[in-house]
N, C-alpha and C positions, 0 to 999 in steps of 0.2 A: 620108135627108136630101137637099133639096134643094143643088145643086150651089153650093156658097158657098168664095168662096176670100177669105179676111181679105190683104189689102196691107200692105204694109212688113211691119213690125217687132209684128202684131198676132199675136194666135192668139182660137184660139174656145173656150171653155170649159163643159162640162157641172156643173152643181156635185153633187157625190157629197154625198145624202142623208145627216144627219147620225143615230144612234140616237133615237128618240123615249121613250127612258127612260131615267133615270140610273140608275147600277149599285147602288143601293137598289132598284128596280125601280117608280121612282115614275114616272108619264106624265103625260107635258110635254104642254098641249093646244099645238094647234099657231100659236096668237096668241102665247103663250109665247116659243116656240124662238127659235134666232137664224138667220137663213142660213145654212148652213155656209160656209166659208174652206175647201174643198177639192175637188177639180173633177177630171173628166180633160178631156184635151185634143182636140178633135175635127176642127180644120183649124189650118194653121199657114200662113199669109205667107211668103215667100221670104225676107225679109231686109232688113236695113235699108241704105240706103248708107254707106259710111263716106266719112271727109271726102277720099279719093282715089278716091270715084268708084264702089271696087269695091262687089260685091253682102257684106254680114255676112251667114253663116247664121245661123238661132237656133240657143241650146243646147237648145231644148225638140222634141218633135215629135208626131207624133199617137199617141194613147193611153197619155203620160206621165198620171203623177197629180200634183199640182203644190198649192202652198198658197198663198193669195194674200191681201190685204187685204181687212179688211173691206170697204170703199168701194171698194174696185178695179172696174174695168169697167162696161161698158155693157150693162142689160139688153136682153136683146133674145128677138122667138121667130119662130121659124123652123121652118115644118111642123110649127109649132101645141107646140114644144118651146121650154122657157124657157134659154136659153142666155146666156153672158157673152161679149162684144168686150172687149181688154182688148191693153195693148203688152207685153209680155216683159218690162218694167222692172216692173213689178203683180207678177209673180210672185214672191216669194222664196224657192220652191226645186222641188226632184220628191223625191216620195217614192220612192225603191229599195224 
């Protein structure tokens, strides 16, 4: 990937392909499907300022797996990969 670094309080997101059949084994064409709402992480931003100035790190970092809103983020592609911009407040959580 080319060399992309997300500012503040952003991260970059992969969205992790969702199954293309439900567990009857029936196939979803793919107009169908929905997005998936699950991503890993692929660049993270330094941090946001807090209101004294310092640098916040994020909780999140690269190669977390993370669930996010539907409508959350910006599509975006990059080296011809379709990826998501999005602020750390979009995510609500990581999967362990």
């Amino acid at each position: 990937m080319t060399k992309f670094r997300p500012l503040h309080d952003r991260v970059v997101v992969k969205r992790i392909e969702s199954e293309e059949k439900t567990k009857g084994g029936i196939i979803i064409p793919g107009t169908a499907q929905e997005k998936p709402q699950e991503g890993e992480i692929v660049a993270v931003g330094p941090g946001a300022r807090g209101e004294d100035g310092k640098l916040v790190a994020l909780d999140v970092k690269k190669g977390d797996r993370v669930l996010f809103g539907k409508w959350s983020g910006t599509e975006v592609k990059i080296d011809g990969q379709d990826l998501l911009i999005m602020k750390e407040s979009d995510i609500m959580g990581v999967i362990a």
